[in-house]
TISEMAR-843733 format. One record per atom (N, C-alpha, C, O): residue number from 0; residue in one letter; atom name; x, y, z. Coordinates in pm, 1 decimal. Each point is the difference from the previous one (the first is absolute). Example, Ala and Ser with C-alpha at 12.3 -4.5 7.8 and 13.67 -1.06 7.14 Angstrom:
BEGIN
{0 "A" "N" {1319.0 -569.0 780.0}},
{0 "A" "CA" {-89.0 119.0 0.0}},
{0 "A" "C" {90.0 120.0 0.0}},
{0 "A" "O" {103.6 -1.9 66.5}},
{1 "S" "N" {-138.6 106.9 -138.5}},
{1 "S" "CA" {82.0 119.0 6.0}},
{1 "S" "C" {-77.0 109.0 73.0}},
{1 "S" "O" {50.9 110.8 16.9}},
***
This chain:
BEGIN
{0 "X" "N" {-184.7 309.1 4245.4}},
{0 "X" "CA" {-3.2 36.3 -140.1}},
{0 "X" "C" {-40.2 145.9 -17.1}},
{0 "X" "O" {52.5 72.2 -84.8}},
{1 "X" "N" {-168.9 -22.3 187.2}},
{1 "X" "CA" {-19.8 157.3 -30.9}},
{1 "X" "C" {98.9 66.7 6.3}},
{1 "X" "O" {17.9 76.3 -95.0}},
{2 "X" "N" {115.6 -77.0 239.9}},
{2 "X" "CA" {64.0 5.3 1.9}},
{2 "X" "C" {99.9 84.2 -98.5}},
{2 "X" "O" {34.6 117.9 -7.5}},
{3 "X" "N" {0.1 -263.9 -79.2}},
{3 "X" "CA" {106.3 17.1 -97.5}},
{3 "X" "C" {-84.8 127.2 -141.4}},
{3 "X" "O" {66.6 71.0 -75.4}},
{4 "X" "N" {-194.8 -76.7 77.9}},
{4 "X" "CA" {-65.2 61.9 -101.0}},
{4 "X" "C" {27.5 159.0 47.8}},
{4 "X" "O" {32.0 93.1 -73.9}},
{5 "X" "N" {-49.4 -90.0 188.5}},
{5 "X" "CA" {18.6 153.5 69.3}},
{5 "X" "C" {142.7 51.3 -7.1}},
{5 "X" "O" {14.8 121.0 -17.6}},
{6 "X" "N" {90.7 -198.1 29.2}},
{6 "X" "CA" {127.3 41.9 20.7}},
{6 "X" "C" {31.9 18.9 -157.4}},
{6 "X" "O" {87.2 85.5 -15.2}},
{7 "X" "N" {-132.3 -140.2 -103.8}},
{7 "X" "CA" {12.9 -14.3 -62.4}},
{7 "X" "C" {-70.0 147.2 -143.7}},
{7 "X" "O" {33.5 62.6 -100.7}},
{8 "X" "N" {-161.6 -87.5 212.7}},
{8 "X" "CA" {-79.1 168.0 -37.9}},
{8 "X" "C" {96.3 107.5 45.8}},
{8 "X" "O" {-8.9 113.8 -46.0}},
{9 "X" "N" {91.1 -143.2 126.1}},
{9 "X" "CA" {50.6 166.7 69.6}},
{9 "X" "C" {148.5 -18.1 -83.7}},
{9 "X" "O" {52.9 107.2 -29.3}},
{10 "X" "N" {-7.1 -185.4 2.9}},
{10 "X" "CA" {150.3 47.0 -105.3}},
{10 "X" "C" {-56.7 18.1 -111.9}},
{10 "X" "O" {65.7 79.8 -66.8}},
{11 "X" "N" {-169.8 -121.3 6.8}},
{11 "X" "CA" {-92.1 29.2 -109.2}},
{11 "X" "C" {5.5 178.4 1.9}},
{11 "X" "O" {62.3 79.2 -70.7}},
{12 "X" "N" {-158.8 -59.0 187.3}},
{12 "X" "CA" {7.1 129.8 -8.0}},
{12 "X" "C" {151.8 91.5 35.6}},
{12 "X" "O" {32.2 102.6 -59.9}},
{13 "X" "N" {40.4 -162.0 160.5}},
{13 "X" "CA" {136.1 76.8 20.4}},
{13 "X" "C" {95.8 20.4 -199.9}},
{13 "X" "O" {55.0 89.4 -64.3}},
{14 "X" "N" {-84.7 -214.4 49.2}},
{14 "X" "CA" {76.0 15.0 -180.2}},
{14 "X" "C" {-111.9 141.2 -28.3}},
{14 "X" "O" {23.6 100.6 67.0}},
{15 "X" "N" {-102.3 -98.0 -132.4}},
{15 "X" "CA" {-66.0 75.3 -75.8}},
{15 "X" "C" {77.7 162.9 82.3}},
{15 "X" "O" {67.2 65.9 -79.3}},
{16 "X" "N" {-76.1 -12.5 215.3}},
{16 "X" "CA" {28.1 102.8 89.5}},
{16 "X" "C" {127.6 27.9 -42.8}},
{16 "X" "O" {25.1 105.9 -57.5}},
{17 "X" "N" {55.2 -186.8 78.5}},
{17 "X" "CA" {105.8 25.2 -18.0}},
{17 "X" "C" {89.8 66.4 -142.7}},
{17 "X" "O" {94.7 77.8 -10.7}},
{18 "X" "N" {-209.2 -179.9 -119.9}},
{18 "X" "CA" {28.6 25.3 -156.5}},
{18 "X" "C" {-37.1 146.8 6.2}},
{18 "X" "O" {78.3 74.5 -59.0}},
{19 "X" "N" {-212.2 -1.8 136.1}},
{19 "X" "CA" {-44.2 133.1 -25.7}},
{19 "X" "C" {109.7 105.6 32.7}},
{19 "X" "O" {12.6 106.6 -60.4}},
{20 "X" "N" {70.9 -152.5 171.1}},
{20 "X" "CA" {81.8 98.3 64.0}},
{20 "X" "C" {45.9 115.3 -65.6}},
{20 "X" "O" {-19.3 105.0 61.3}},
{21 "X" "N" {87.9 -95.9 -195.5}},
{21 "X" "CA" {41.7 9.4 -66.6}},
{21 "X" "C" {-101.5 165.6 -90.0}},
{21 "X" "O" {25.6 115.4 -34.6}},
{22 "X" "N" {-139.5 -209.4 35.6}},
{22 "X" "CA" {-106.9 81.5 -52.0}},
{22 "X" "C" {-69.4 111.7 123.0}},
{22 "X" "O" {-59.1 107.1 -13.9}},
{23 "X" "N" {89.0 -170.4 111.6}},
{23 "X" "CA" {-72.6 109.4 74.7}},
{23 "X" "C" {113.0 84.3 38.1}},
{23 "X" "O" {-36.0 117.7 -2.2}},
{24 "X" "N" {151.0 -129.9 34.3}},
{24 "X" "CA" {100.0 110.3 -12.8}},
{24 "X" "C" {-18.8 107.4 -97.5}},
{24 "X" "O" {-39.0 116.5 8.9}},
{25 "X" "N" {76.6 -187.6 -99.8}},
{25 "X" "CA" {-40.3 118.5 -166.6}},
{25 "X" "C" {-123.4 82.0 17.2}},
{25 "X" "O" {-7.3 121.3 -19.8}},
{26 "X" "N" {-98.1 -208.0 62.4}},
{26 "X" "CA" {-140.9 107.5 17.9}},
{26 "X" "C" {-5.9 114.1 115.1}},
{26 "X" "O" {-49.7 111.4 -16.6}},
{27 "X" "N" {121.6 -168.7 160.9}},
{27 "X" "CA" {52.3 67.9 60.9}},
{27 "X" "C" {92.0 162.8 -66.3}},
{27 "X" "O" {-15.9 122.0 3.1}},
{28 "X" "N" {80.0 -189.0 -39.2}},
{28 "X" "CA" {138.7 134.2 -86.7}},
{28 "X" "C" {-117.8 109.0 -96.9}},
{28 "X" "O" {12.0 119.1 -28.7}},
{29 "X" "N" {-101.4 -197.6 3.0}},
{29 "X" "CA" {-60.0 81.0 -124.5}},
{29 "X" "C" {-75.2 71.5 44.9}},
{29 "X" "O" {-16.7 108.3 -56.0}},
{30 "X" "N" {-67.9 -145.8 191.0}},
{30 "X" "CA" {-77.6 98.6 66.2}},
{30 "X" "C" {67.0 45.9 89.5}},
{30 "X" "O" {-38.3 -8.0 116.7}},
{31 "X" "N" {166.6 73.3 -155.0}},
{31 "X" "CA" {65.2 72.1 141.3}},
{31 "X" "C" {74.2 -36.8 138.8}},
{31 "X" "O" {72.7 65.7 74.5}},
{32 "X" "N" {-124.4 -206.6 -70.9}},
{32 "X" "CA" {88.5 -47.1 99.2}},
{32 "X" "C" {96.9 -57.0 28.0}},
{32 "X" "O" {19.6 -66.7 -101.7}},
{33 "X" "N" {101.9 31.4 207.3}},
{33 "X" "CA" {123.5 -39.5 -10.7}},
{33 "X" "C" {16.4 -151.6 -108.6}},
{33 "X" "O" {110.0 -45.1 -32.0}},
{34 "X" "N" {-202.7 2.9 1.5}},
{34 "X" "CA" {69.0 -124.8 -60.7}},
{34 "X" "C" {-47.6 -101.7 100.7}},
{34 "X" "O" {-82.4 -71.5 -57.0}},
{35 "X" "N" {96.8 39.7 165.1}},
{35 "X" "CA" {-77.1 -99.0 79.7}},
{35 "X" "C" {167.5 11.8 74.6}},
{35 "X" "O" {56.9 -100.8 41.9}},
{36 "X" "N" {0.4 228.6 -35.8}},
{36 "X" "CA" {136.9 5.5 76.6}},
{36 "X" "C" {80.2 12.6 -152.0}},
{36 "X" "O" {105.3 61.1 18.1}},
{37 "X" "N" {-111.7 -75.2 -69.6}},
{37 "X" "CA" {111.6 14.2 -121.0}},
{37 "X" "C" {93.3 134.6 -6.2}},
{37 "X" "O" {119.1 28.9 12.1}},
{38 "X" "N" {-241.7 35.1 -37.7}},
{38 "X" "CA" {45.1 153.4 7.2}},
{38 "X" "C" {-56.1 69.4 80.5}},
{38 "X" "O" {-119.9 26.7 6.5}},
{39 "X" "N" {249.2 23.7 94.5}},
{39 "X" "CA" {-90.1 67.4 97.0}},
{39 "X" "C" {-66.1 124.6 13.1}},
{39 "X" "O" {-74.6 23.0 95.1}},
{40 "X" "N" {105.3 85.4 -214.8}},
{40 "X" "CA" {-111.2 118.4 18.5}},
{40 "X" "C" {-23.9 -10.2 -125.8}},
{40 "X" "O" {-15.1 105.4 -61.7}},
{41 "X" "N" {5.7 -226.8 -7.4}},
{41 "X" "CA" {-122.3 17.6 -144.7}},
{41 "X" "C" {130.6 -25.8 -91.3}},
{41 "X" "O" {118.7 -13.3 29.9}},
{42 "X" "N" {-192.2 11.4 -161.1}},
{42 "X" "CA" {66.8 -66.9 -106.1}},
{42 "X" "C" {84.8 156.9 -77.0}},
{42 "X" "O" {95.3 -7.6 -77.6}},
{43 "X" "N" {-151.3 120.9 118.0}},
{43 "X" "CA" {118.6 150.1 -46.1}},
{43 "X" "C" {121.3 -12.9 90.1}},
{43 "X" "O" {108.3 47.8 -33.6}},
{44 "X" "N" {-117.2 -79.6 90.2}},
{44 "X" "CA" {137.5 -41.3 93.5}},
{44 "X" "C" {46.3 -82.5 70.2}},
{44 "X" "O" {36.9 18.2 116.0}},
{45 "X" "N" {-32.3 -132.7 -185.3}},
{45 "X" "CA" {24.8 -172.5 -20.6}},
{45 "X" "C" {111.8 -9.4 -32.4}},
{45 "X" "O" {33.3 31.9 -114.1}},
{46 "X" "N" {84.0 -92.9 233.6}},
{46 "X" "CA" {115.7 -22.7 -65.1}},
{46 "X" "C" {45.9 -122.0 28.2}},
{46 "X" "O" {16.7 -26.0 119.2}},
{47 "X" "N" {5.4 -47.5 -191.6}},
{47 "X" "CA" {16.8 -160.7 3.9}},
{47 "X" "C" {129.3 -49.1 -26.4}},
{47 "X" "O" {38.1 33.7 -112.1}},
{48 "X" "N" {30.6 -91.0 165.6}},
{48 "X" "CA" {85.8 -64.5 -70.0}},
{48 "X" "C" {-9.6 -136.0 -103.1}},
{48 "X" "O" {-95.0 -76.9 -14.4}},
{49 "X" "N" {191.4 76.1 -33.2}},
{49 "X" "CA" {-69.2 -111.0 -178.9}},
{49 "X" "C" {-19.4 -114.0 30.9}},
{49 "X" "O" {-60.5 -65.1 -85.1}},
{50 "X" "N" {104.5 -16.4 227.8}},
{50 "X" "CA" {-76.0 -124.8 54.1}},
{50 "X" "C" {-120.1 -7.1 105.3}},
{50 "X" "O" {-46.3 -112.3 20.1}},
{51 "X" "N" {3.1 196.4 33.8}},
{51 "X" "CA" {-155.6 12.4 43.5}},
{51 "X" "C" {-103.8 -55.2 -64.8}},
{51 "X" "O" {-92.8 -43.8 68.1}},
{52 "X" "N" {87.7 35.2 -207.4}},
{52 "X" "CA" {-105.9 -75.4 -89.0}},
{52 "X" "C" {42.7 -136.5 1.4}},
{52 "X" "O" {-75.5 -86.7 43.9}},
{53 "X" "N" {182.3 61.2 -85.1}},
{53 "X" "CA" {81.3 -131.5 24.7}},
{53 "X" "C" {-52.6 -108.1 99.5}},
{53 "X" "O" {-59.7 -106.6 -14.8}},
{54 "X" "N" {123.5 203.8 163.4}},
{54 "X" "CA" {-17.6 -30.8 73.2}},
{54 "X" "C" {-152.2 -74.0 54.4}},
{54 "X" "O" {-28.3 -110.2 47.0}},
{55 "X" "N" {-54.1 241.2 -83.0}},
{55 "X" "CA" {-187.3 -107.0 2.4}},
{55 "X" "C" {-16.2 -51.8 -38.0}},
{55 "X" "O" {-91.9 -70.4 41.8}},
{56 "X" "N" {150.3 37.5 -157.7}},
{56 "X" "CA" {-43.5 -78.0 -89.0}},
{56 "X" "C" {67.6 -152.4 42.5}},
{56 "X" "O" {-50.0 -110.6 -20.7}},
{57 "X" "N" {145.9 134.0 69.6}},
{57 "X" "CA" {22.2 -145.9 82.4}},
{57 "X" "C" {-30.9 -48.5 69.7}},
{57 "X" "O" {-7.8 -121.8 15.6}},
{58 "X" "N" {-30.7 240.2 74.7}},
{58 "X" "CA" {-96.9 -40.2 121.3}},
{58 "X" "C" {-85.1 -71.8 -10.8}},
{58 "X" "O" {-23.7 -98.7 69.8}},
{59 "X" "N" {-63.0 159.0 -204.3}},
{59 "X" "CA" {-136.3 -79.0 11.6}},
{59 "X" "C" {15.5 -99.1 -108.9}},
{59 "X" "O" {-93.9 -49.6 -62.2}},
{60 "X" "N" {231.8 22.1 42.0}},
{60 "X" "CA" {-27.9 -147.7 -97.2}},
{60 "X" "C" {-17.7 -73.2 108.0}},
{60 "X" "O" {-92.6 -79.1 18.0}},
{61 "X" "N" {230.9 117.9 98.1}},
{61 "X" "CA" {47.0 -120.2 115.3}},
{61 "X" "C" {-125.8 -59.6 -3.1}},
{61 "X" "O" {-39.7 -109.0 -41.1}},
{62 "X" "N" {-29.9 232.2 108.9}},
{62 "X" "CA" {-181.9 -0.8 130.0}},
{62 "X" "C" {-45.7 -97.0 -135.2}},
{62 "X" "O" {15.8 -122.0 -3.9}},
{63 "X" "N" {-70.2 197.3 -95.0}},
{63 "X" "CA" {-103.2 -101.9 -104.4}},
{63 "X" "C" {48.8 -164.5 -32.4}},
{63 "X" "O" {-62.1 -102.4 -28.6}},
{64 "X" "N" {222.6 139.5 51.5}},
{64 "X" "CA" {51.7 -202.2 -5.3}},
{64 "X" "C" {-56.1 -71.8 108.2}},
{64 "X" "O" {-89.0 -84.5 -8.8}},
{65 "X" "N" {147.0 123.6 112.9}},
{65 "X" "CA" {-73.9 1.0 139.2}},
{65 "X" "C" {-111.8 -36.9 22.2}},
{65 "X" "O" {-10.0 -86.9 86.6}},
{66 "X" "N" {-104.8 131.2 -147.0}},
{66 "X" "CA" {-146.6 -0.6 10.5}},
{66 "X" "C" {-12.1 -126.3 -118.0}},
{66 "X" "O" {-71.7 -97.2 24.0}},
{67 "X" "N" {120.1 104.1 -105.4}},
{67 "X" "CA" {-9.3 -95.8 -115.9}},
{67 "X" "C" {24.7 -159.2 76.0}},
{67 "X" "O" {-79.3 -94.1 2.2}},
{68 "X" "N" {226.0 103.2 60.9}},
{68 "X" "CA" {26.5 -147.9 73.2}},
{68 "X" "C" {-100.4 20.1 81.0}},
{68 "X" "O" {-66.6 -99.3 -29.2}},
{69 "X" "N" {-1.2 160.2 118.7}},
{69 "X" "CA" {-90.6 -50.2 84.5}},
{69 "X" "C" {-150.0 -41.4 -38.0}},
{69 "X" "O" {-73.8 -68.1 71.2}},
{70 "X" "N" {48.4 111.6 -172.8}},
{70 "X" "CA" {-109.8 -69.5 -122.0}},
{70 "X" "C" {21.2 -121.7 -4.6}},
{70 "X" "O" {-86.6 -78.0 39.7}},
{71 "X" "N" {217.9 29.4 -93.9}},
{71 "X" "CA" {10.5 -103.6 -44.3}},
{71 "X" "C" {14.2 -88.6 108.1}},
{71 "X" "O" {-54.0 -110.0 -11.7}},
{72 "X" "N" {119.2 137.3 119.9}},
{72 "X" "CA" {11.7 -80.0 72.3}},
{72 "X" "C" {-168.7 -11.2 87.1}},
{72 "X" "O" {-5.7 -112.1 50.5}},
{73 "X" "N" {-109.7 183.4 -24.4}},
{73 "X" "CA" {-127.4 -50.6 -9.7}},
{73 "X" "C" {-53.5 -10.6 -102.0}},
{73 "X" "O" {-111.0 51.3 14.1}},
{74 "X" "N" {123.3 -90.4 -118.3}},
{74 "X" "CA" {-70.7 -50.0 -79.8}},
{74 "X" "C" {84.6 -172.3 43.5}},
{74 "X" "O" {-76.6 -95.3 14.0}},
{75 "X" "N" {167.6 81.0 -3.7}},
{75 "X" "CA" {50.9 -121.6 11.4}},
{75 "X" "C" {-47.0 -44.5 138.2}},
{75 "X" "O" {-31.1 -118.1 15.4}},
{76 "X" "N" {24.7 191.2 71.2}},
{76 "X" "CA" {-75.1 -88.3 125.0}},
{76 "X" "C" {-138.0 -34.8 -26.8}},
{76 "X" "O" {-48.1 -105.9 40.3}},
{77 "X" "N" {-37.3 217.9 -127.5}},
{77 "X" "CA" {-126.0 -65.8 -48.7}},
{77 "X" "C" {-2.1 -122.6 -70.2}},
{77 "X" "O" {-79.8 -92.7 13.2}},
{78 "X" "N" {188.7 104.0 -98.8}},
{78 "X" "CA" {11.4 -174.5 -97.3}},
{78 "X" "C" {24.1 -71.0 58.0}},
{78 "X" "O" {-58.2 -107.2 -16.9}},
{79 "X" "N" {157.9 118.2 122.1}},
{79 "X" "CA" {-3.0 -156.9 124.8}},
{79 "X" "C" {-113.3 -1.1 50.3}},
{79 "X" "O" {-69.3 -97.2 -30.2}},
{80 "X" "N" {14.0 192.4 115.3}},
{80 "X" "CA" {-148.4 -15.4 83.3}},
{80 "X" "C" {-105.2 -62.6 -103.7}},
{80 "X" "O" {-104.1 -41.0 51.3}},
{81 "X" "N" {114.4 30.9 -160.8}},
{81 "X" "CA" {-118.7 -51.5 -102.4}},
{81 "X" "C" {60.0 -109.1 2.6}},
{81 "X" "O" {-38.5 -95.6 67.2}},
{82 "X" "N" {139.4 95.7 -139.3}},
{82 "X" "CA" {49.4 -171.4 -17.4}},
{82 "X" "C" {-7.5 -122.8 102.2}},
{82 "X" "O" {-10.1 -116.6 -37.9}},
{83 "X" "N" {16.2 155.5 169.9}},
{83 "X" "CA" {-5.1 -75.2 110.1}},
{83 "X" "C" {-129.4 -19.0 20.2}},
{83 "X" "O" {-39.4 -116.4 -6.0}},
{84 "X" "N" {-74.4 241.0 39.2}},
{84 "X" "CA" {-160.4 -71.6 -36.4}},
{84 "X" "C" {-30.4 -57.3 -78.6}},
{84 "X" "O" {-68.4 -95.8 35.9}},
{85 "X" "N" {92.4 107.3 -189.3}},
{85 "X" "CA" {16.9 -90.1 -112.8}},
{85 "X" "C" {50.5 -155.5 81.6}},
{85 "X" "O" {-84.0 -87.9 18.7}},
{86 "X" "N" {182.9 76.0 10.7}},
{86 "X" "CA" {64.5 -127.5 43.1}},
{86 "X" "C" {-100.4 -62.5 65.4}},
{86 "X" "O" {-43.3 -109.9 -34.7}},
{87 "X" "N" {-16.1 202.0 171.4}},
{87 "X" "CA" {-62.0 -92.2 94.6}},
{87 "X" "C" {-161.1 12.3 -18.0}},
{87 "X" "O" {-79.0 -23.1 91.6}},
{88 "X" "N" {37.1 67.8 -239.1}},
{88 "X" "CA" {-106.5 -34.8 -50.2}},
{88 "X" "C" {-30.6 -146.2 -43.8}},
{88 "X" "O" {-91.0 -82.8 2.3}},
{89 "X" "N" {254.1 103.5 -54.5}},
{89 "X" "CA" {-35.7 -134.8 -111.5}},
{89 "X" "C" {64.1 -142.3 75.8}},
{89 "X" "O" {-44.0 -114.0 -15.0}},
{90 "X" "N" {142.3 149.1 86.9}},
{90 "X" "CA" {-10.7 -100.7 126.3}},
{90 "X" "C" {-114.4 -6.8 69.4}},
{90 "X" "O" {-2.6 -114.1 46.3}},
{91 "X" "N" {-82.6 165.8 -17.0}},
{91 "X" "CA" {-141.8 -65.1 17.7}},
{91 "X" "C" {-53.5 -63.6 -54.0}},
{91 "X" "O" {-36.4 -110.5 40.0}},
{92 "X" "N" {12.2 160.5 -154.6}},
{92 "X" "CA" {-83.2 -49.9 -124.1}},
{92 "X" "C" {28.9 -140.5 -30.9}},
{92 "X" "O" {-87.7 -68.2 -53.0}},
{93 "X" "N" {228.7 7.5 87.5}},
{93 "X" "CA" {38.3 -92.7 -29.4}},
{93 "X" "C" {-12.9 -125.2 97.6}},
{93 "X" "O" {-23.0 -116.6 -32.2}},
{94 "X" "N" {43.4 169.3 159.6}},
{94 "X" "CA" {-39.9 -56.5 72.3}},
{94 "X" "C" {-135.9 -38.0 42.0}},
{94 "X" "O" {-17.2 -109.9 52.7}},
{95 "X" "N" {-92.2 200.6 -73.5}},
{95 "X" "CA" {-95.3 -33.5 -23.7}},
{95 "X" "C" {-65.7 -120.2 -73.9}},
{95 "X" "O" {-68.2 -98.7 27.6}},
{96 "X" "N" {124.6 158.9 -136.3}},
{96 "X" "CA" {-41.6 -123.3 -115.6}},
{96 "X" "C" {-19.3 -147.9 32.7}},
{96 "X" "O" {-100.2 -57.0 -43.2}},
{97 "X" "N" {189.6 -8.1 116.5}},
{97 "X" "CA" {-27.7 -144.8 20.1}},
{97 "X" "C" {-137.8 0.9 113.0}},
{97 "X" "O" {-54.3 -108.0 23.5}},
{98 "X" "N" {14.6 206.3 28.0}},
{98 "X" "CA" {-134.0 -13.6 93.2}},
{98 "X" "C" {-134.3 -32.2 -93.7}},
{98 "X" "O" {-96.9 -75.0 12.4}},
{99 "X" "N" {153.6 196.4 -139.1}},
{99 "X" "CA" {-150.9 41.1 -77.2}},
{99 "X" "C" {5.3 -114.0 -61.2}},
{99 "X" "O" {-106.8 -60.0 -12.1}},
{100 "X" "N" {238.4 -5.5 -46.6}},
{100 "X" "CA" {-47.5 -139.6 -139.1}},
{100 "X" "C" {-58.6 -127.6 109.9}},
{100 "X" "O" {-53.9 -94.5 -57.5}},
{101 "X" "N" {61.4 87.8 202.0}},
{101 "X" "CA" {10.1 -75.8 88.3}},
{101 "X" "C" {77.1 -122.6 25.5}},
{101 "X" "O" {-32.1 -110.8 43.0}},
{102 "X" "N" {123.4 153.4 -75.0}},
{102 "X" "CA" {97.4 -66.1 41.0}},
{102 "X" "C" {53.3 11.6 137.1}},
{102 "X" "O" {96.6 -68.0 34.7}},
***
């Protein structure tokens, strides 16, 4: 179960990294530097063609879908791993029972 909580902490954090990208480029450009590769000698002489923005921007839907199914898909191994201790709680519990009424 820690496990699934840890794998689950790190796409946690990979989503959030990934949403910034975006922002730290721009802060990059603003203090002078290439863009994080965008532009390679600074934003006075930045020449882009008109799908380069496009283009990241797909990128990091793909990556953020990506990270999204793998959320979901541990959060869903956590709901089986509960549900099955759940099960063989209460299959105890039940079985028990005819000891405690003494029967």
């Amino acid at each position: 179960m820690t496990a699934i909580r840890i794998v689950i902490g790190i796409v946690i954090t990979a989503i959030v990294a990934v949403t910034l990208v975006p922002m730290f480029a721009l802060l990059d450009l603003a203090g002078g530097g290439d863009g994080l590769g965008l532009c390679g000698s600074g934003l006075a002489s930045c020449r882009t063609s008109y799908f380069d923005g496009f283009e990241l921007l797909a990128t990091l839907v793909v990556v953020l879908f990506l990270l999204l199914m793998t959320l979901r898909a541990a959060f869903h191994v956590r709901s089986l791993i509960e549900q099955r201790r759940d099960a063989e709680a209460i299959a105890r519990s039940v079985r028990g029972r005819g000891r405690l009424s003494g029967r």
